[in-house]
mmCIF file of the N, C-alpha and C atoms, coordinates in Angstrom:
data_MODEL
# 
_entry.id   MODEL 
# 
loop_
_atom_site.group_PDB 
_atom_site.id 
_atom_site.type_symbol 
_atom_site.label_atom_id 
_atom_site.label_alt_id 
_atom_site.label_comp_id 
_atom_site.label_asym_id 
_atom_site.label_entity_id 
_atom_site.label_seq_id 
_atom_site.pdbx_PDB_ins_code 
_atom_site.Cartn_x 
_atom_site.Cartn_y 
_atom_site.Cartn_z 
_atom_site.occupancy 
_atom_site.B_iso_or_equiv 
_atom_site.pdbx_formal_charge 
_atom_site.auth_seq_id 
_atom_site.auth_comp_id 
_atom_site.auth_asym_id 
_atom_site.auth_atom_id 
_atom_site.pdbx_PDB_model_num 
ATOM 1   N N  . UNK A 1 1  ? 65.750  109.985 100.312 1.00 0.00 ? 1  UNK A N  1 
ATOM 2   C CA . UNK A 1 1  ? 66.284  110.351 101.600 1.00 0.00 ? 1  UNK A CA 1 
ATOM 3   C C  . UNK A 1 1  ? 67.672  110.960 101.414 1.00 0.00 ? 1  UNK A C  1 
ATOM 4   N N  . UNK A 1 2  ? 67.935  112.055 101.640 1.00 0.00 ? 2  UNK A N  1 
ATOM 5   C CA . UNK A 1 2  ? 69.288  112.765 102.260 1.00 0.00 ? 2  UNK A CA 1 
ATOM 6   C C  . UNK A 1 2  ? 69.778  112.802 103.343 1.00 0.00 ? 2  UNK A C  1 
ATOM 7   N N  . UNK A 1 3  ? 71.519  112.752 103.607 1.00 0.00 ? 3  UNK A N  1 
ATOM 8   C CA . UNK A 1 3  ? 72.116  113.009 104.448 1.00 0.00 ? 3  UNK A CA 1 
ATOM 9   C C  . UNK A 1 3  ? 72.275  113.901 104.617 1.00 0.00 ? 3  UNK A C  1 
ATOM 10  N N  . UNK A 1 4  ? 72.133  115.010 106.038 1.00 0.00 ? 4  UNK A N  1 
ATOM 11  C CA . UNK A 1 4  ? 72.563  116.062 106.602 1.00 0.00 ? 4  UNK A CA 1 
ATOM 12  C C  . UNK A 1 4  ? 74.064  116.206 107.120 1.00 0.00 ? 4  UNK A C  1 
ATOM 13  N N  . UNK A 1 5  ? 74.776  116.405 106.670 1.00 0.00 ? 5  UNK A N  1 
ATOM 14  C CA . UNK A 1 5  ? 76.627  116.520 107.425 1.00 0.00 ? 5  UNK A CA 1 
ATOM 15  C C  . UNK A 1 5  ? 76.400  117.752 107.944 1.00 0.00 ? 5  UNK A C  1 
ATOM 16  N N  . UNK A 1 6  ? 75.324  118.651 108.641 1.00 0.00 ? 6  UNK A N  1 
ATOM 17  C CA . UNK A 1 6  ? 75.606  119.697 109.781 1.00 0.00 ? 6  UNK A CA 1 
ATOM 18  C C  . UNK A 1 6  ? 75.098  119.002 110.926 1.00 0.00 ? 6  UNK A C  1 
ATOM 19  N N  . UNK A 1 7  ? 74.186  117.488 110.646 1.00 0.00 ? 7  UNK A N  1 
ATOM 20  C CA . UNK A 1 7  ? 74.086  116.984 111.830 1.00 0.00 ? 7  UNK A CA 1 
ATOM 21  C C  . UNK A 1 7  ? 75.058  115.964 112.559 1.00 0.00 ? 7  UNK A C  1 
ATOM 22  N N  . UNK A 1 8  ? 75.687  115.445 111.658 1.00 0.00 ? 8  UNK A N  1 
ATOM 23  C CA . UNK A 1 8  ? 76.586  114.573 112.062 1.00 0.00 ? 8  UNK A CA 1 
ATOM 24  C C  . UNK A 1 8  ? 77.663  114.496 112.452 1.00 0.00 ? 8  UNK A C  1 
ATOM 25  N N  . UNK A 1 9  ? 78.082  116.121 112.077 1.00 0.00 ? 9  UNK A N  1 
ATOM 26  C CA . UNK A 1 9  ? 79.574  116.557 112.016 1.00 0.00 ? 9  UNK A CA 1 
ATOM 27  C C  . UNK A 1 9  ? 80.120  116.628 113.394 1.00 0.00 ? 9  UNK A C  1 
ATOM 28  N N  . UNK A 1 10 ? 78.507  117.082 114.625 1.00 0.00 ? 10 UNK A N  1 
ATOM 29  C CA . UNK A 1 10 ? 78.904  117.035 116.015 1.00 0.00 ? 10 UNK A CA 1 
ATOM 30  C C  . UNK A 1 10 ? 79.119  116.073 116.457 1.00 0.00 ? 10 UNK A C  1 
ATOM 31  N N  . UNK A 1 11 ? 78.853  114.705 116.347 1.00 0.00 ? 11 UNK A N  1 
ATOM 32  C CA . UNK A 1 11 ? 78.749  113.486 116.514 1.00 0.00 ? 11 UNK A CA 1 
ATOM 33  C C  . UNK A 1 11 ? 80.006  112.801 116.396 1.00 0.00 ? 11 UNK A C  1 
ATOM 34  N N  . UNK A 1 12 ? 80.705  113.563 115.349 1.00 0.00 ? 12 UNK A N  1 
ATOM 35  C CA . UNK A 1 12 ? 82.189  112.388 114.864 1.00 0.00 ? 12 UNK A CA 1 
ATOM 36  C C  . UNK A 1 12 ? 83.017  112.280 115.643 1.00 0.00 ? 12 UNK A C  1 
ATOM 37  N N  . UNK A 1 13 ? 83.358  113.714 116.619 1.00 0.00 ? 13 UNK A N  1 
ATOM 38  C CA . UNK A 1 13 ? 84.135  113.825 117.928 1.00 0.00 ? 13 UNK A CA 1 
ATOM 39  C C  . UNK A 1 13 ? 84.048  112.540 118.925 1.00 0.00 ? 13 UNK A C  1 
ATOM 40  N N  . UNK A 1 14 ? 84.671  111.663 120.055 1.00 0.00 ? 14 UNK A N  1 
ATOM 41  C CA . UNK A 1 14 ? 86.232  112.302 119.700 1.00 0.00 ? 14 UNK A CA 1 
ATOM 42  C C  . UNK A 1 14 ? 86.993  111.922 118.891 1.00 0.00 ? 14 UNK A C  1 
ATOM 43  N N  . UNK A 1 15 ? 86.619  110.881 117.684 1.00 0.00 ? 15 UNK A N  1 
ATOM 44  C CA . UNK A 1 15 ? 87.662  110.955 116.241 1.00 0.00 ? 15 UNK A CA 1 
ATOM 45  C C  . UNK A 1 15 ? 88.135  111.687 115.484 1.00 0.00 ? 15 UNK A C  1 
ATOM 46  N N  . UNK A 1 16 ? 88.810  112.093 114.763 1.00 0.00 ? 16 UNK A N  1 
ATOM 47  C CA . UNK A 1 16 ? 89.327  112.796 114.506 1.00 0.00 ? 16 UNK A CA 1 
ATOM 48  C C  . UNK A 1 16 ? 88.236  113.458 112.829 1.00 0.00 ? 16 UNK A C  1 
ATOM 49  N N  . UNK A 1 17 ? 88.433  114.153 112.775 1.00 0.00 ? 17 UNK A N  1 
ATOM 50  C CA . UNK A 1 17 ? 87.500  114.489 111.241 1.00 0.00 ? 17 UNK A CA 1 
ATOM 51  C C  . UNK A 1 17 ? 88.605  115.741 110.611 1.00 0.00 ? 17 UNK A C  1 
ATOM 52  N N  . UNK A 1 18 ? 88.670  114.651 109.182 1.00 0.00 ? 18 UNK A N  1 
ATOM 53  C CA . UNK A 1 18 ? 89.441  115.901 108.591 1.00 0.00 ? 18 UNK A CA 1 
ATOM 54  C C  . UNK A 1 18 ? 89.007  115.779 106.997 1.00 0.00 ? 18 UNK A C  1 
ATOM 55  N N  . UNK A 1 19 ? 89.008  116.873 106.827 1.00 0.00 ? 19 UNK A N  1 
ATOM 56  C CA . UNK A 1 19 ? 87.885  117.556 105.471 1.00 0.00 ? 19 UNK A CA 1 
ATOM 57  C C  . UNK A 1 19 ? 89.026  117.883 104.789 1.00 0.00 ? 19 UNK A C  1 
ATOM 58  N N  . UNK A 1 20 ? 89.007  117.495 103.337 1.00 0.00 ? 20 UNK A N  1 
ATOM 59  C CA . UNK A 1 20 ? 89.337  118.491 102.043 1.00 0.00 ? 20 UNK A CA 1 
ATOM 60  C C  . UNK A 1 20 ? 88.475  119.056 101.415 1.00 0.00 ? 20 UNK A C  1 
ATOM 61  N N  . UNK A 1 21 ? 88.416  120.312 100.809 1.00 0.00 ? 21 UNK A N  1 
ATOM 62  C CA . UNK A 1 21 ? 86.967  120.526 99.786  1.00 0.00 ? 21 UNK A CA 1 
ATOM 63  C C  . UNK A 1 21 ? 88.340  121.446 98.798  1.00 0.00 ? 21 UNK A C  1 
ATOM 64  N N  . UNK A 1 22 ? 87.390  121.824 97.813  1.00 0.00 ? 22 UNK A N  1 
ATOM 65  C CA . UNK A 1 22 ? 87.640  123.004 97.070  1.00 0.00 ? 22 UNK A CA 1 
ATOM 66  C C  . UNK A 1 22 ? 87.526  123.839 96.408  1.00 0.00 ? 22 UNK A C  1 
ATOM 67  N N  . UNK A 1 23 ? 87.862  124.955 96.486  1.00 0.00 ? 23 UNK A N  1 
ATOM 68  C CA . UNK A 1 23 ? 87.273  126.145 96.043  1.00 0.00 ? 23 UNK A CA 1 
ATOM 69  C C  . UNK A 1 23 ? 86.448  126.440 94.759  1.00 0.00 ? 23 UNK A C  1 
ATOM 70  N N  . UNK A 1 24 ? 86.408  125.317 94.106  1.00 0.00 ? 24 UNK A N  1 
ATOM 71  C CA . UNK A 1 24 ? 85.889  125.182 92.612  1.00 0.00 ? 24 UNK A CA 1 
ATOM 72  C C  . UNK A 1 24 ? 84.827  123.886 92.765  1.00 0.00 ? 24 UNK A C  1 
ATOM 73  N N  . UNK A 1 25 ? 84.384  123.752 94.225  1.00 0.00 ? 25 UNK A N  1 
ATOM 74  C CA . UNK A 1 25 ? 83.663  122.520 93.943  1.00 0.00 ? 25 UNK A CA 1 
ATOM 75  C C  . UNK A 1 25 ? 81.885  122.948 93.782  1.00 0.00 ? 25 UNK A C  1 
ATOM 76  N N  . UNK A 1 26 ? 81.353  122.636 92.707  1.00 0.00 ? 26 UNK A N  1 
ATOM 77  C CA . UNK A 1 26 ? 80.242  123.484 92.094  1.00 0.00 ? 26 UNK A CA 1 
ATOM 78  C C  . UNK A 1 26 ? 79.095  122.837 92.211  1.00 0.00 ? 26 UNK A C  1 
ATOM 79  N N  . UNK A 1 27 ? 79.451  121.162 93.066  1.00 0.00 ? 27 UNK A N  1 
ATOM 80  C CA . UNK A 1 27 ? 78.352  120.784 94.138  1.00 0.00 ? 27 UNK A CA 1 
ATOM 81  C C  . UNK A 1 27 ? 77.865  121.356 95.572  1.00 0.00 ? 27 UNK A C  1 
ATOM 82  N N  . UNK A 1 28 ? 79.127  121.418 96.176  1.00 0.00 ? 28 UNK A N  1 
ATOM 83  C CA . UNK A 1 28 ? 79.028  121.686 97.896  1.00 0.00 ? 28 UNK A CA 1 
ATOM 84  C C  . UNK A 1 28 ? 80.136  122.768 97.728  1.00 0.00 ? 28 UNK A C  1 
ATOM 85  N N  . UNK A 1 29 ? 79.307  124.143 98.220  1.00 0.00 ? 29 UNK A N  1 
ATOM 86  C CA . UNK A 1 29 ? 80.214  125.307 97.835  1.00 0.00 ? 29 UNK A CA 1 
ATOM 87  C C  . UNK A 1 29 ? 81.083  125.339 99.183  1.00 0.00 ? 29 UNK A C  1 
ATOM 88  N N  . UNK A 1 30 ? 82.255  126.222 99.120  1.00 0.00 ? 30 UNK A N  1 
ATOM 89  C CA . UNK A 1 30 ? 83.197  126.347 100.180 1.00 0.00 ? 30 UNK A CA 1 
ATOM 90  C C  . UNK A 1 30 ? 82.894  126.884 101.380 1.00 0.00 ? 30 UNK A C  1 
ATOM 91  N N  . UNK A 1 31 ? 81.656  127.526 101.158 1.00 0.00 ? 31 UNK A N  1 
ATOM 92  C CA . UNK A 1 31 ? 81.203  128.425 102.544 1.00 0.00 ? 31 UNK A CA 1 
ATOM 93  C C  . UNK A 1 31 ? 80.033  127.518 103.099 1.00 0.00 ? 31 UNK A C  1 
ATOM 94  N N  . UNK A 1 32 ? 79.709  126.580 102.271 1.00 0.00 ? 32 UNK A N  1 
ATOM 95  C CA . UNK A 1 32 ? 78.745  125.346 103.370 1.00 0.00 ? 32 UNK A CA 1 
ATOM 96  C C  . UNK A 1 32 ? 79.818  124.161 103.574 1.00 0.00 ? 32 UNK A C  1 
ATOM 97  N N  . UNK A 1 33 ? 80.600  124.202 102.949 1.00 0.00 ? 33 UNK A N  1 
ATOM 98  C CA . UNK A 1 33 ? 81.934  123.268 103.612 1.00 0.00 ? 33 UNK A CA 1 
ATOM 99  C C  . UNK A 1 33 ? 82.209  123.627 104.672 1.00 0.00 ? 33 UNK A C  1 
ATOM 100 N N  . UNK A 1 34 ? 82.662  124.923 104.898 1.00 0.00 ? 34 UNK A N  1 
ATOM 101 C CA . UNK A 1 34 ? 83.384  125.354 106.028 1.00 0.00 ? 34 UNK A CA 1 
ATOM 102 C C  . UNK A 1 34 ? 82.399  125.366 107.186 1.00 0.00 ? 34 UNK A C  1 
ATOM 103 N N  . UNK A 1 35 ? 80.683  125.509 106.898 1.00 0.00 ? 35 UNK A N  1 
ATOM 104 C CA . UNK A 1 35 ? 79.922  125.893 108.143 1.00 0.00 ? 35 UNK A CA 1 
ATOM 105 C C  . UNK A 1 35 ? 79.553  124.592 108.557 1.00 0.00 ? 35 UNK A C  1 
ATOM 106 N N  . UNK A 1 36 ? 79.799  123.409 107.782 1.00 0.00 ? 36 UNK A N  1 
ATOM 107 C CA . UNK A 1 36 ? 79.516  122.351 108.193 1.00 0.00 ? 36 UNK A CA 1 
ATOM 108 C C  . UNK A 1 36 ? 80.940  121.727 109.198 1.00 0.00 ? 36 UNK A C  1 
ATOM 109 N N  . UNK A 1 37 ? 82.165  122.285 108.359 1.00 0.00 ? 37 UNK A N  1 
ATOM 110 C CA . UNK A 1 37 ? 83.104  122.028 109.754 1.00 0.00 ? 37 UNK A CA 1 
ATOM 111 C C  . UNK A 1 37 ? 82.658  122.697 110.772 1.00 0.00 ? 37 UNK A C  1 
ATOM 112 N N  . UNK A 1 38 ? 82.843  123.741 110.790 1.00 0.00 ? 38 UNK A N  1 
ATOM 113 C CA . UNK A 1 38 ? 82.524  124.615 112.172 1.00 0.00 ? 38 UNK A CA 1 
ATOM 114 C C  . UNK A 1 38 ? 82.005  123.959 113.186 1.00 0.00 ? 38 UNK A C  1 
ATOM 115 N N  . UNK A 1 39 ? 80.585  123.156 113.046 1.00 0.00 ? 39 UNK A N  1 
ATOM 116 C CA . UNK A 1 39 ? 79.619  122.651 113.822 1.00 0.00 ? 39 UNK A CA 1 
ATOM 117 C C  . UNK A 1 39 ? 80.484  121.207 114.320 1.00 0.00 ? 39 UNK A C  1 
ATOM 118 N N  . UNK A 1 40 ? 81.758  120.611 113.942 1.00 0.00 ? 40 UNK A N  1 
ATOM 119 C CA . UNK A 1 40 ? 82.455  119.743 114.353 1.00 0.00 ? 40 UNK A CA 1 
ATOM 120 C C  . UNK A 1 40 ? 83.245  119.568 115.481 1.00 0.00 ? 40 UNK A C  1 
ATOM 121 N N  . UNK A 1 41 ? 83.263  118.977 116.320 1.00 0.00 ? 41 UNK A N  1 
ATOM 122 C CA . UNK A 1 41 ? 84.149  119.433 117.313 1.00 0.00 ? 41 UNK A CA 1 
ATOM 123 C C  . UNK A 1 41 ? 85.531  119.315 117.255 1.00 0.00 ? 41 UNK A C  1 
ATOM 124 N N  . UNK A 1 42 ? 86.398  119.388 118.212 1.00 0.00 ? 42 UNK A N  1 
ATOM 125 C CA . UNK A 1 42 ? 87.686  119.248 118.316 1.00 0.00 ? 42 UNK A CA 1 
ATOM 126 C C  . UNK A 1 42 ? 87.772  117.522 118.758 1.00 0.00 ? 42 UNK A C  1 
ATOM 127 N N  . UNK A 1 43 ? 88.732  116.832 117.876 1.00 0.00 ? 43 UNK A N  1 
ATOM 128 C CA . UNK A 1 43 ? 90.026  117.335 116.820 1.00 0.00 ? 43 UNK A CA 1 
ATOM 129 C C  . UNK A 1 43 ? 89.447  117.288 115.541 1.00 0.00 ? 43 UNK A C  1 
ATOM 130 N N  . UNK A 1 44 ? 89.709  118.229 114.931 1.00 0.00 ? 44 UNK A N  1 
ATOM 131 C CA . UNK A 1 44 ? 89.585  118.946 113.424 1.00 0.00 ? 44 UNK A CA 1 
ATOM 132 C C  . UNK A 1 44 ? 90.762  119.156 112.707 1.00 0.00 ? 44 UNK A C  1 
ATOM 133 N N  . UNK A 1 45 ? 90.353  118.705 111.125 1.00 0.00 ? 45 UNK A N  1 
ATOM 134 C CA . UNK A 1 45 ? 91.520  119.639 110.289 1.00 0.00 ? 45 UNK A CA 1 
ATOM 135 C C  . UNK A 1 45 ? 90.483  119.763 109.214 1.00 0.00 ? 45 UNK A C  1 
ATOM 136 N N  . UNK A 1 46 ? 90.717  121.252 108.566 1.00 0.00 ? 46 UNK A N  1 
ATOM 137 C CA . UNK A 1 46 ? 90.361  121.467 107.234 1.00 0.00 ? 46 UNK A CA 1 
ATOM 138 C C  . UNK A 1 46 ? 91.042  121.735 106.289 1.00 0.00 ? 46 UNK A C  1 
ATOM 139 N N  . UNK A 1 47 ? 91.312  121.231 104.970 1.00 0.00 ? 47 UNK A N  1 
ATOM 140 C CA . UNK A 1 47 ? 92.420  121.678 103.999 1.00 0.00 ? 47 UNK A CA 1 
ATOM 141 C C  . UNK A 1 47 ? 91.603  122.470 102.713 1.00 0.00 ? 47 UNK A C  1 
ATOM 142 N N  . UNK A 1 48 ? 91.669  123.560 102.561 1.00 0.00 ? 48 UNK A N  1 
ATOM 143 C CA . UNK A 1 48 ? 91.256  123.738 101.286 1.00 0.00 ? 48 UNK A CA 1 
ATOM 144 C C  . UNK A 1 48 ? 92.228  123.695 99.808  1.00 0.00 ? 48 UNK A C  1 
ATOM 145 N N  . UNK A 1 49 ? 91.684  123.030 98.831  1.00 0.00 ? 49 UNK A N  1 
ATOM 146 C CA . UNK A 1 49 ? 92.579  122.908 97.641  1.00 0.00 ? 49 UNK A CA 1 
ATOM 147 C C  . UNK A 1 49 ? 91.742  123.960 96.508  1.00 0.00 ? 49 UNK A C  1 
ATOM 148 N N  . UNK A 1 50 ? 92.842  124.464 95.356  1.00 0.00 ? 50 UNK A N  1 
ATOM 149 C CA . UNK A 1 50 ? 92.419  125.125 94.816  1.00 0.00 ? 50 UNK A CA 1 
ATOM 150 C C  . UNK A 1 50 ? 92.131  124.961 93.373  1.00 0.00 ? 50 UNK A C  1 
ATOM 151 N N  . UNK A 1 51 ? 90.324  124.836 92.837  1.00 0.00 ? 51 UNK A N  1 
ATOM 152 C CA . UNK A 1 51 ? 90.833  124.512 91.387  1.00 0.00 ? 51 UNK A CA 1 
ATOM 153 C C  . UNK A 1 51 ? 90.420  123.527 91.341  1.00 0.00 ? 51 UNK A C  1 
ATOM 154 N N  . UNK A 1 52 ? 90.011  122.627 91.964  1.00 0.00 ? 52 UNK A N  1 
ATOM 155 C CA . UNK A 1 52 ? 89.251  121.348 91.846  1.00 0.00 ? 52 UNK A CA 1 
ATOM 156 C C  . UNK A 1 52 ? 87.833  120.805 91.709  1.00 0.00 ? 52 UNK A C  1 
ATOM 157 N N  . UNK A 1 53 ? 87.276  120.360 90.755  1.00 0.00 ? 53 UNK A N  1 
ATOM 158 C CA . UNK A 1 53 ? 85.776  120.245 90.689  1.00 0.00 ? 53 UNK A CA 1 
ATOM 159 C C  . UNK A 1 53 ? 85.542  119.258 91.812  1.00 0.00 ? 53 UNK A C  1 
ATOM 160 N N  . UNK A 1 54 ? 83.639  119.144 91.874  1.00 0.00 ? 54 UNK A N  1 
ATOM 161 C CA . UNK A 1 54 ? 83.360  118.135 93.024  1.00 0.00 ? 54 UNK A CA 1 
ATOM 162 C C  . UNK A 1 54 ? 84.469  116.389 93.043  1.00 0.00 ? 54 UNK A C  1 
ATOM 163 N N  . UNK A 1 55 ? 84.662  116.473 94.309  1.00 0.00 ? 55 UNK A N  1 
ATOM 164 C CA . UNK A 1 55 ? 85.217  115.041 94.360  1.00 0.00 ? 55 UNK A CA 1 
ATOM 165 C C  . UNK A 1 55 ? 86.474  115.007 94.595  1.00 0.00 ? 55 UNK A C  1 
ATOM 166 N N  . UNK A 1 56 ? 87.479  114.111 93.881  1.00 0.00 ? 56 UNK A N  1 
ATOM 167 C CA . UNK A 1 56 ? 88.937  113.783 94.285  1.00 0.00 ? 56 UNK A CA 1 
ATOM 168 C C  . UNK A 1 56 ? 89.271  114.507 92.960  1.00 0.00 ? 56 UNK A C  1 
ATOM 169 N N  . UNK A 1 57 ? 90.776  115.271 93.119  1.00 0.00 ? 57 UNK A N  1 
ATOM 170 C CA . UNK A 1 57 ? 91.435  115.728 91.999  1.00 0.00 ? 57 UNK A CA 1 
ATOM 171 C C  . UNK A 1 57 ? 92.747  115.264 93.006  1.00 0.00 ? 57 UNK A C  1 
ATOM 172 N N  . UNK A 1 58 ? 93.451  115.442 91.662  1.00 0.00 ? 58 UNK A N  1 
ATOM 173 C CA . UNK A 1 58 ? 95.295  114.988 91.903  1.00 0.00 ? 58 UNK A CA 1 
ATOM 174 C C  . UNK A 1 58 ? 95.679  115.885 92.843  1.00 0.00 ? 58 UNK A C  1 
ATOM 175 N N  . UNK A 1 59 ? 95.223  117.361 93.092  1.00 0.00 ? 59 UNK A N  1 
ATOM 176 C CA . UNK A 1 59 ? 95.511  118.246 94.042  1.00 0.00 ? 59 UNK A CA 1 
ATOM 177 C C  . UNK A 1 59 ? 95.118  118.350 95.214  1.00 0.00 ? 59 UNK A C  1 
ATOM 178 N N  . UNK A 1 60 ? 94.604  117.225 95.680  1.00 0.00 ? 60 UNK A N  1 
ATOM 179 C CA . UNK A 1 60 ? 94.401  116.731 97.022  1.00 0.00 ? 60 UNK A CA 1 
ATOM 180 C C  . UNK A 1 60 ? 95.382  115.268 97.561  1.00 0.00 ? 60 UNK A C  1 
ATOM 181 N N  . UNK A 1 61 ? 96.190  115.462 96.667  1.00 0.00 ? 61 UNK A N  1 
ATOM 182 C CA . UNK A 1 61 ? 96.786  114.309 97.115  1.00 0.00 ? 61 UNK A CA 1 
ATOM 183 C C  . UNK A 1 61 ? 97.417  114.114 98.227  1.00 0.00 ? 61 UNK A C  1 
ATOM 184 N N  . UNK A 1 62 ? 98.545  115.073 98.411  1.00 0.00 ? 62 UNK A N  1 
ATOM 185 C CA . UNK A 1 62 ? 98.954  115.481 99.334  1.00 0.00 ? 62 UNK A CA 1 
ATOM 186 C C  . UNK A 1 62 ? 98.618  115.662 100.689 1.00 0.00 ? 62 UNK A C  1 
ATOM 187 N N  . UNK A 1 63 ? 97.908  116.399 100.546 1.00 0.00 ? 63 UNK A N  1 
ATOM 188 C CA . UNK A 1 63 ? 96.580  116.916 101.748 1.00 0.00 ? 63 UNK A CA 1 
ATOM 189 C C  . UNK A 1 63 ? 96.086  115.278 102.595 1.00 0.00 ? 63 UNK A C  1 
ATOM 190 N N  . UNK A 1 64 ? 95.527  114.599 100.850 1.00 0.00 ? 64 UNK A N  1 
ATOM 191 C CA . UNK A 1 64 ? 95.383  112.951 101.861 1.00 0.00 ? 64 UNK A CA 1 
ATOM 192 C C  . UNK A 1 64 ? 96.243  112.066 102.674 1.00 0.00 ? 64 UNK A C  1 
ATOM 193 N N  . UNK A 1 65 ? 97.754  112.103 101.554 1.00 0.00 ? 65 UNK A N  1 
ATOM 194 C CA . UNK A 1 65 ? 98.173  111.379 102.266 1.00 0.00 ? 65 UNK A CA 1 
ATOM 195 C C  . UNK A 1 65 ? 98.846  111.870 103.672 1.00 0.00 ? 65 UNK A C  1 
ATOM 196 N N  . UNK A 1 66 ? 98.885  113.433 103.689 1.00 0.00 ? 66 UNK A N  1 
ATOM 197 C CA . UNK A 1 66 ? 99.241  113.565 105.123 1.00 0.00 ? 66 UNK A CA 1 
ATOM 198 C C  . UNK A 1 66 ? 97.807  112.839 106.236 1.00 0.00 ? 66 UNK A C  1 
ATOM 199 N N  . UNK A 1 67 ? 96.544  113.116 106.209 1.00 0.00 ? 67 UNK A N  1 
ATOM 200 C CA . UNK A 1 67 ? 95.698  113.228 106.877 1.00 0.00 ? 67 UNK A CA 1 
ATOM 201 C C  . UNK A 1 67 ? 95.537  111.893 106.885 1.00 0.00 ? 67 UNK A C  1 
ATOM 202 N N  . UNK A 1 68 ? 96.197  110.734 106.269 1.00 0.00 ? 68 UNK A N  1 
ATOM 203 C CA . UNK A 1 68 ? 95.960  109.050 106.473 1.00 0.00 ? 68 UNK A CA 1 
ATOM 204 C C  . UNK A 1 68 ? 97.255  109.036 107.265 1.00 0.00 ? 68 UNK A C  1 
ATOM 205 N N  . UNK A 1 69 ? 98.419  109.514 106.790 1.00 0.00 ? 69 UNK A N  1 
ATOM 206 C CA . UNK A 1 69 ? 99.384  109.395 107.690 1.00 0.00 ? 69 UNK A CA 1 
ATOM 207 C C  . UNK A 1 69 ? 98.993  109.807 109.371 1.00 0.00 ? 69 UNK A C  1 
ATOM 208 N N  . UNK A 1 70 ? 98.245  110.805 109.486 1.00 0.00 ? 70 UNK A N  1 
ATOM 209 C CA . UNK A 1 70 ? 97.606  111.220 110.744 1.00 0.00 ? 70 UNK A CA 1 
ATOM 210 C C  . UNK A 1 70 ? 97.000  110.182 111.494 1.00 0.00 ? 70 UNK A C  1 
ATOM 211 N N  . UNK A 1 71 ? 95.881  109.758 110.310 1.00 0.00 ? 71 UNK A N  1 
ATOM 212 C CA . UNK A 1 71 ? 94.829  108.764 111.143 1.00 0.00 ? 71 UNK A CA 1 
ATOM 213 C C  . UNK A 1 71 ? 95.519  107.442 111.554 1.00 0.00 ? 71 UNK A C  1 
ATOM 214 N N  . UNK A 1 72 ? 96.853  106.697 110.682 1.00 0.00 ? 72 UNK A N  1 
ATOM 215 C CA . UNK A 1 72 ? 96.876  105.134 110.405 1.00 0.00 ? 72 UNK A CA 1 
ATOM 216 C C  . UNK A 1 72 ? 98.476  105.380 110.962 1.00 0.00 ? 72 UNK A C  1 
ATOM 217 N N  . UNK A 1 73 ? 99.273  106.367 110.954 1.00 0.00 ? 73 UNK A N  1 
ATOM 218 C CA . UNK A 1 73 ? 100.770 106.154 110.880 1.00 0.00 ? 73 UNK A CA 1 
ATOM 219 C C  . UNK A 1 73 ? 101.251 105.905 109.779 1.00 0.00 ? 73 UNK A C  1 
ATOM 220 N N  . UNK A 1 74 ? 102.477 106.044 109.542 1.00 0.00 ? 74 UNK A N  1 
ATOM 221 C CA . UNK A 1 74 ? 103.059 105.988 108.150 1.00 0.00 ? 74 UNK A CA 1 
ATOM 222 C C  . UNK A 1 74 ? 103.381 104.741 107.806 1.00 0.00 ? 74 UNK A C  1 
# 
C-alpha cells in the first residue's frame, strides 16, 4: 500500500503545511514536489534547498528551524 500526498495535501488546511524538498532529490523530483504543494491550500510555505539528496541534509537546517519556529514559537 502507498501513500498519495496529492490527496492529502488538500486536507492539511487550516494547519499550516510547510515543505522543504530539493533540487537534487532523485526520489521525489522537484516538479512533483511543487505540484503536490500546489494542490495544498492556504497557509503554505515552500522552501527549496539546493544540492541535497532524498531526505534531511545540513542545508535544510535553517529552512527547519525557521518553519518550527513558525509552527511552536521560539
Amino acid at each position: 500500500m502507498s501513500i498519495d500526498p496529492d490527496h492529502y495535501a488538500p486536507l492539511i488546511s487550516p494547519n499550516q503545511l510547510l515543505m522543504i524538498h530539493s533540487d537534487n532529490d532523485s526520489t521525489i523530483n522537484l516538479t512533483d514536489a511543487q505540484l503536490t504543494f500546489s494542490k495544498a491550500n492556504e497557509p503554505k510555505k515552500f522552501s527549496q534547498v539546493q544540492g541535497c539528496p532524498h531526505g534531511y541534509c545540513d542545508k535544510m537546517y535553517e529552512d527547519l528551524k525557521a518553519d518550527l519556529e513558525l509552527l511552536f514559537g521560539k
